[in-house]
C-alpha positions in Angstrom: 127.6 81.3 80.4 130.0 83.1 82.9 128.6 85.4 85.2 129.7 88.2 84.1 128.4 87.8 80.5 125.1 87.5 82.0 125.3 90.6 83.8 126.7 92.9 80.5 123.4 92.3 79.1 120.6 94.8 79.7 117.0 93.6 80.2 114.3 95.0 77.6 111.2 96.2 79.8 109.0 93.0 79.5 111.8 90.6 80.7 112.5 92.9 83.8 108.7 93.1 84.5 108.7 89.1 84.9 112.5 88.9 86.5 110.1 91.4 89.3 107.9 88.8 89.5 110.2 86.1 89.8 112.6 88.0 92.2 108.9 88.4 94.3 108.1 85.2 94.2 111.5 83.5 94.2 110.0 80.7 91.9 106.9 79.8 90.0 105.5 78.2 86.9 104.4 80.6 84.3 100.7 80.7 84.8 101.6 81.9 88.4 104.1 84.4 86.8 101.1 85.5 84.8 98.7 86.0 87.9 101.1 88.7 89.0 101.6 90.7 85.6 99.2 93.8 85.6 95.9 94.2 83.7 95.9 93.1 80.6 97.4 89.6 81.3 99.8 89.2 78.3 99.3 85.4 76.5 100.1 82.3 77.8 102.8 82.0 75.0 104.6 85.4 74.9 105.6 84.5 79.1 106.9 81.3 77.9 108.5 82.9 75.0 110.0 85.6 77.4 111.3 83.0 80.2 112.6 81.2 77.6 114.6 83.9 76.3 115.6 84.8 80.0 116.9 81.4 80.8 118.9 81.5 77.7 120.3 84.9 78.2 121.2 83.1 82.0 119.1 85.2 84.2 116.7 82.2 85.5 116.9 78.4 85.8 114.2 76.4 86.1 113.3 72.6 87.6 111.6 70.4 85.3 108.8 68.2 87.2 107.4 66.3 84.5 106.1 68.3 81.6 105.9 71.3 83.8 108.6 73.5 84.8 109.3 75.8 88.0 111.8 79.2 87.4 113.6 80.3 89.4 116.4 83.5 89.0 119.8 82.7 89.1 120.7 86.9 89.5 119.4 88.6 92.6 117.8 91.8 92.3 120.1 93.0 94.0 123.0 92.0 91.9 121.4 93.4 88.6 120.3 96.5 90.0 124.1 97.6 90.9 125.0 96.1 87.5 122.7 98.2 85.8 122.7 101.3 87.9 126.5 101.4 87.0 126.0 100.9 83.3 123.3 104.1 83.7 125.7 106.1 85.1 128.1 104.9 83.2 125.8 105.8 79.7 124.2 108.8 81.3 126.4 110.8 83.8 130.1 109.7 82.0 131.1 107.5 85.0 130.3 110.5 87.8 128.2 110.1 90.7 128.6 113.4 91.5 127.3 114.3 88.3 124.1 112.2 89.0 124.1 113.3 92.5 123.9 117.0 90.9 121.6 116.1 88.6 119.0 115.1 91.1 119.3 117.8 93.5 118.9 120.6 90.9 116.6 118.7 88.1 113.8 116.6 90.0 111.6 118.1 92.4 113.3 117.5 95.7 111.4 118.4 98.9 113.6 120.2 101.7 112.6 117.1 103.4 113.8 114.5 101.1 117.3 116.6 100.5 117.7 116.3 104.1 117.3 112.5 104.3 119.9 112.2 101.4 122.2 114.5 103.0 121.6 112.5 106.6 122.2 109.3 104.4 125.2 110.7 103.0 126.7 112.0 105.8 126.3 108.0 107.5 128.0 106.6 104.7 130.9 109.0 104.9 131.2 108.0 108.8 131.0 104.6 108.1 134.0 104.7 105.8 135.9 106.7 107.7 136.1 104.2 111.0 136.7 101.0 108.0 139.8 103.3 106.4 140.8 103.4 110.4 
C-alpha cells in the first residue's frame, strides 16, 4: 500500500485508541497493548481483531518472534494528526483556517488568558515566516 493511501483512510475510534497506545509505547504485543486500554479491558480477541485490521489498512507492522508477534506503527502521530486535521477542516470549515480559527475564538469558552497565548503563538509564527520569505 502507498503511503498516501494509507493516510486517506480515517481511523474509527477503537483503532485510534490502540494506534495511542502503540504511538506510547512504540511497540508491544497485544496483551501489553491491552494493559494500557482503560477500564473495562476489551477481549483478548477484539485487540487482535483490531491490529489485524490496522496492519492491513497499513498503519502498523509487526515482527513475528515465533508464534508471538511485536506491533509496531508504521505512521507517526504526528503524520496522521496533520493528515487528519486537514481532512477536519477540510469536512468541517470548507478548507478555511480562518474559519476554524473564528470558530474557536467566538464558540468555545476561551479564557482571556488562553486567547492571549494563541495570539502570542500566532504572532511567532508570522515572524518566523517572515525572516524564511527573506
Amino acid at each position: 500500500m502507498k503511503g498516501k493511501e494509507k493516510m486517506t483512510r480515517e481511523l474509527t475510534r477503537a483503532e485510534e485508541q490502540i494506534m495511542q497506545v502503540l504511538w506510547n509505547l512504540e511497540k508491544g504485543v497485544v496483551h501489553e497493548v491491552i494493559e494500557y486500554l482503560p477500564t473495562p479491558k476489551p477481549a483478548y480477541n477484539t485487540i487482535s481483531t483490531i491490529i489485524r485490521i490496522l496492519e492491513q489498512k497499513g498503519f502498523i507492522g509487526h515482527k513475528a518472534y515465533g508464534r508471538t508477534h511485536e506491533y509496531f506503527p508504521l505512521i507517526s502521530k504526528t503524520e496522521y494528526t496533520k493528515t487528519h486535521f486537514r481532512n477536519f477542516v477540510a469536512n468541517y470549515f470548507e478548507n478555511s483556517y480562518k474559519s476554524l480559527a473564528s470558530f474557536f475564538t467566538s464558540e468555545e469558552k476561551l479564557s482571556i488568558h488562553e486567547l492571549e497565548e494563541i495570539r502570542e503563538l500566532m504572532e511567532k509564527e508570522i515572524l518566523r515566516k517572515k525572516k524564511r520569505i527573506k
